[in-house]
C-alpha positions, 0 to 999 in steps of 0.5 A: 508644248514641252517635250520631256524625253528630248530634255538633256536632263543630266544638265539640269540640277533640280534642286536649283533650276530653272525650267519650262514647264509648259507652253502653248498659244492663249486661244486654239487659232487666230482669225487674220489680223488678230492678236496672238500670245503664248504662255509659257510657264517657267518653274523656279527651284532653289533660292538663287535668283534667276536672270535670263530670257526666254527666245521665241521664233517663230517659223513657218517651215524653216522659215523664221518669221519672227523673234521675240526676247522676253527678260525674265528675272526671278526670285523664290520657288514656283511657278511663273506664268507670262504671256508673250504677245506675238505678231503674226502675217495676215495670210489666211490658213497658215500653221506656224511653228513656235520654239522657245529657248530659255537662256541664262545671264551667260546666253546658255540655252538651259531648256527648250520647249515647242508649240504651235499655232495657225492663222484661220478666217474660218474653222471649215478650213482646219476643223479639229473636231472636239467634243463635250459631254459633260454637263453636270449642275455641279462641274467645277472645272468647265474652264479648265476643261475648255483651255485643255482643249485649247491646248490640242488646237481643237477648234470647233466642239460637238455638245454631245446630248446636251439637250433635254429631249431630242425633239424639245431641245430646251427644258423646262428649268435650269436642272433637268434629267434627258433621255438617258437618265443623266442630271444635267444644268442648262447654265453648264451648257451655256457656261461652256459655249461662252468659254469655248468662244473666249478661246475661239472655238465653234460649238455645235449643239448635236441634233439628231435628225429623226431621233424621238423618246417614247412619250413623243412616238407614244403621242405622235405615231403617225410621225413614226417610220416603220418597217415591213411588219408594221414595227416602229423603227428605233434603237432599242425603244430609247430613240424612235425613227420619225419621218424626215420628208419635208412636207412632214411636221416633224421636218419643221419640227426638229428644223425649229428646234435646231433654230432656237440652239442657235438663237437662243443659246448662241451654239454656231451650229448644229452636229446633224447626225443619224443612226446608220439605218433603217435605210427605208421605212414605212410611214405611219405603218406597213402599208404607209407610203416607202421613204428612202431616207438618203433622198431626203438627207440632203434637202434637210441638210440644205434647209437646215443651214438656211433656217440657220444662217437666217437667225446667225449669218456664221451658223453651219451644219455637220451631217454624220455619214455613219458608215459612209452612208450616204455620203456621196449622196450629201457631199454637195450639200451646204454643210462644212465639211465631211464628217463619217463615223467609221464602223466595219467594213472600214477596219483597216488602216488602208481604209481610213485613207480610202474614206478620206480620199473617197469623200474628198472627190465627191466634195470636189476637193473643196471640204475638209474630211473628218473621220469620228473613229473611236479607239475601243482599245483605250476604253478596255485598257485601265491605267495602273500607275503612272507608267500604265500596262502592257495592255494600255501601252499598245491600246495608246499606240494603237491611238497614235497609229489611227491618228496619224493615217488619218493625220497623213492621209489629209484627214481630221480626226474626232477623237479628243475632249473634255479634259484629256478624254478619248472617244472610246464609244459612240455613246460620248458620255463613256469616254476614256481619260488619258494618262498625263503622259500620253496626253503629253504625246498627243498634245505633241501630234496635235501641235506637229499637226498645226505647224505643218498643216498647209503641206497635210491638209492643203485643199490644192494637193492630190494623192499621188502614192500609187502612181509615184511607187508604180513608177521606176526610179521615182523613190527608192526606200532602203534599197532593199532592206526595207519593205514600203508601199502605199497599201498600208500593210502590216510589216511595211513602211506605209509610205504616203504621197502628196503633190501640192502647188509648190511641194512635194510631201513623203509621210513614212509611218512605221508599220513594220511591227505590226502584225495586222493592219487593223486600226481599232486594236492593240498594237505594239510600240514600233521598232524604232528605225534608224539611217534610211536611205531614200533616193528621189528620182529628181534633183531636189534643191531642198529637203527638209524632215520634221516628225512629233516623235523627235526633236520637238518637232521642227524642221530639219534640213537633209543634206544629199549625201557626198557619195552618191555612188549610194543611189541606186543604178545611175546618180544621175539626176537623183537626189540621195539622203538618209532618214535619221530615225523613223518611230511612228511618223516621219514627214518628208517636204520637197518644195518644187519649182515647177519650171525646174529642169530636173522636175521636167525630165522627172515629169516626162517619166510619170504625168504627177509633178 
């Protein structure tokens, strides 16, 4: 996407120029050996006629593997949009950079701007979670809501309460009112599953597992768990607690209805999600039989894909551990990835990577983790003018802060959807809306996120923080002058590690002016840090730096500095360079040669390499 703020805008006369105004790939991600474009709009002002190209390269890190020239050569005012057709290597879960220069006749590069893209055989690999909630009869927009989502890469969409009823999943007729009161159109939901197809995206249809309206419970109260009193479980008697055992009929019940989304209404899956409590219940009253309802999720979740997979062979299951409960119960199950909804306890930024690294051991490292974390600030902060406030300012860098912990802790998050909207609520219909300049500013995160996704979410690497900081002459950073650990602290660089097959990866994000360390509440924008030293106790042959904050995101090269009187103690063996610049996330890749000398002396200090 275009990045105003690195634009040398006094090089550019805009009463006759020649810009890009936007870029960004024709579907949200590739499956192998398919084909790629990019759409880049080019806006023209003044009367003169341009002629010129647009260069296209595309890198996977520093690494060009591929160029295209594109002639233009236009004439009048407007906006122009051209598809460039890409090729791009059949190798599967790769994230590709694309940087777009747009030259004159005179080969002077006039405009930049930046994108990216990746290569998946199936969303499970990358799941960048997106929701809609919007299902209104008379919603004009629906593609435009679905291509914006294409924009930010999402890949795979929760239909938030699009059913008409939780236990009868489809209505009676096209136009229908559900169980909050909200008039909404069966045809909506259909249109949008088409389109989210079109651009490659999944759509889940969301299904509660035990959740029923009144007139059911009213009709079926022997299906009803109950608590020690003999009151019927529910959420504020809007959504009653059913008996989820299998050899209950709402089990078969619920399962049937999951069956016909998928059959009948092409969703590719179901979002499986539950309350967070009761934890037990009582069937059919006090003195009923006891259900602990974490023995049972699994088994449903298990039953579940099979009913489905047997009606669409590609259909998965998502399972919400609201509150983490009880995720170590169903990591193991046949769903597709870890999906937990963050609530307190988990309040700090800290947390967010303790629930990422918890759920990946207890899936063996073999499915992606999704945190639904909710940015209550956006949703207490109004826009006032195209600039915001001072409240909006901090709830915006608070947003930017929870996404890139979980961003750099190997996370996904669920934040985006529907046209620049925000999760704000667990109830999705209250989402916030983005200002279209910070839309522009995730839509940049989002873009780093994919380009460098096989060095973030890599299955085959391990944190390694704690134990690369506890280690002397491992990795310095500012040589005193700054504070950094792994624990995510206020006032701190929270300096994140990983070890993959062949790299070494550094995030640095700047909680330095920070106050607290809690993720869901207002921050201020970070000071911006300039020059950091950092020293790696092993001679690294490459480093390279890239960060969403600055130059378009791309690949920067570190050259080790000349006067390594610099490092710490003894230079030798050590690599030394100074960061340029850190405002809120930078990342540091370090491809390795195992077979290194300089690794092996450096693995003989600490068992991590």
């Amino acid at each position: 996407m275009k990045i105003d703020l690195n634009k040398q805008s006094s090089e550019i006369d805009e009463r006759n120029s020649t810009t890009i105004e936007d870029a960004y790939p024709d579907r949200s991600t590739y499956r192998p050996g398919e084909k790629a474009s990019v759409i880049v709009r080019v806006r023209k002002r003044g009367g003169e006629k341009f002629t010129g190209a647009l260069m296209l390269r595309v890198l996977n890190l520093a690494y060009e593997i591929g160029k295209v020239e594109y002639p233009l050569s236009i004439t009048g005012e407007g906006v122009r949009e051209y598809r460039i057709p890409i090729d791009l290597p059949e190798e599967d879960f790769r994230g590709y950079g694309l940087d777009i220069e747009l030259i004159d006749d005179s080969c002077t590069v006039i405009d930049k701007a930046s994108t990216a893209l990746d290569v998946l055989s199936e969303w499970p690999l990358a799941p960048r979670y997106g929701f809609l909630s919007d299902f209104s009869p008379e919603e004009p927009d629906s593609e435009e809501r679905i291509r914006h989502l294409s924009k930010y890469h999402i890949n795979v969409v929760q239909f938030y309460d699009w059913m008409y009823r939780h236990y009868l999943f489809l209505p009676p007729e096209d136009r229908f009112i559900d169980g909050m009161g909200r008039i909404l159109s069966l045809n909506t939901v259909k249109r949008k599953i088409k389109l989210c197809h079109r651009y490659n995206m999944a759509a889940l249809a969301y299904g509660a597992v035990y959740g029923a309206e009144p007139e059911f419970f009213n009709e079926h109260p022997e299906l009803a768990l109950y608590d020690a009193r003999g009151v019927a479980e529910s959420i504020q008697d809007l959504f009653y607690i059913m008996d989820i055992r299998k050899d209950s009929p709402w089990y078969r019940l619920i399962i049937g209805e999951y069956v016909k989304a998928v059959n009948m209404l092409s969703f590719d899956g179901i979002h499986m999600d539950q309350y967070g409590f009761p934890s037990e219940g009582f069937v059919g009253g006090s003195k009923g039989l006891r259900v602990l309802l974490d023995e049972h999720f699994g088994p449903m979740i298990d039953d579940s894909a099979s009913a489905l997979k047997a009606v669409k062979p590609e259909a998965k299951v998502i399972f919400n551990c609201v509150k983490n409960w009880p995720m170590v119960k169903v990591a193991q199950s046949n769903q597709a990835a870890i999906y937990i909804e963050v609530w307190p306890p988990y309040t700090e930024y800290s947390d967010l990577r303790k629930l990422i690294l918890q759920a990946k051991e207890a899936g063996h490292g073999r499915k992606q983790v999704i945190l639904a974390a909710y940015m209550s600030p956006l949703g207490d902060a109004k826009p006032e003018g195209p600039s915001g406030n001072e409240k909006l300012i901090r709830a915006e860098a608070a947003t930017r802060f929870t996404t890139v912990s979980i961003f750099a802790s190997g996370g996904f998050h669920l934040l985006l959807g529907e046209r620049d909207g925000a999760l704000c609520d667990a109830y999705y219909p209250k989402y916030a809306k983005l200002r279209p300049q910070f839309a522009g500013i995730m839509r940049r995160y989002y873009d780093f996120f994919v380009r460098y996704e096989q060095w973030l979410v890599n299955f085959n690497m391990k944190d390694v923080s704690e134990l690369v900081l506890a280690t002397e002459g491992l990795l310095h950073i500012g040589y005193g002058q700054l504070k950094y650990d792994s624990a995510g602290r206020a006032g701190e660089i929270w300096t994140l590690i990983h070890k993959g097959p062949d790299f070494i990866t550094v995030n640095l994000i700047n909680l330095t002016g920070h106050r607290s360390g809690y993720w869901n509440f207002p921050h201020p924008a970070p000071p911006l840090l300039l020059n950091i030293p950092l020293e790696l106790g092993f001679q690294a042959e490459k480093v390279y730096l890239a960060s969403p904050d600055f130059n378009f995101g791309q690949t920067q090269e570190l050259r080790p500095e000349l006067n390594q009187d610099s490092c710490s103690g003894t230079s030798s063996g050590k690599t030394c360079f100074n960061i340029p610049r850190l405002e809120y996330w930078d990342l540091i890749i370090i491809p390795i040669d195992r077979d290194d000398y300089n690794l092996r002396e450096a693995k003989n200090q600490a068992n991590w390499i």
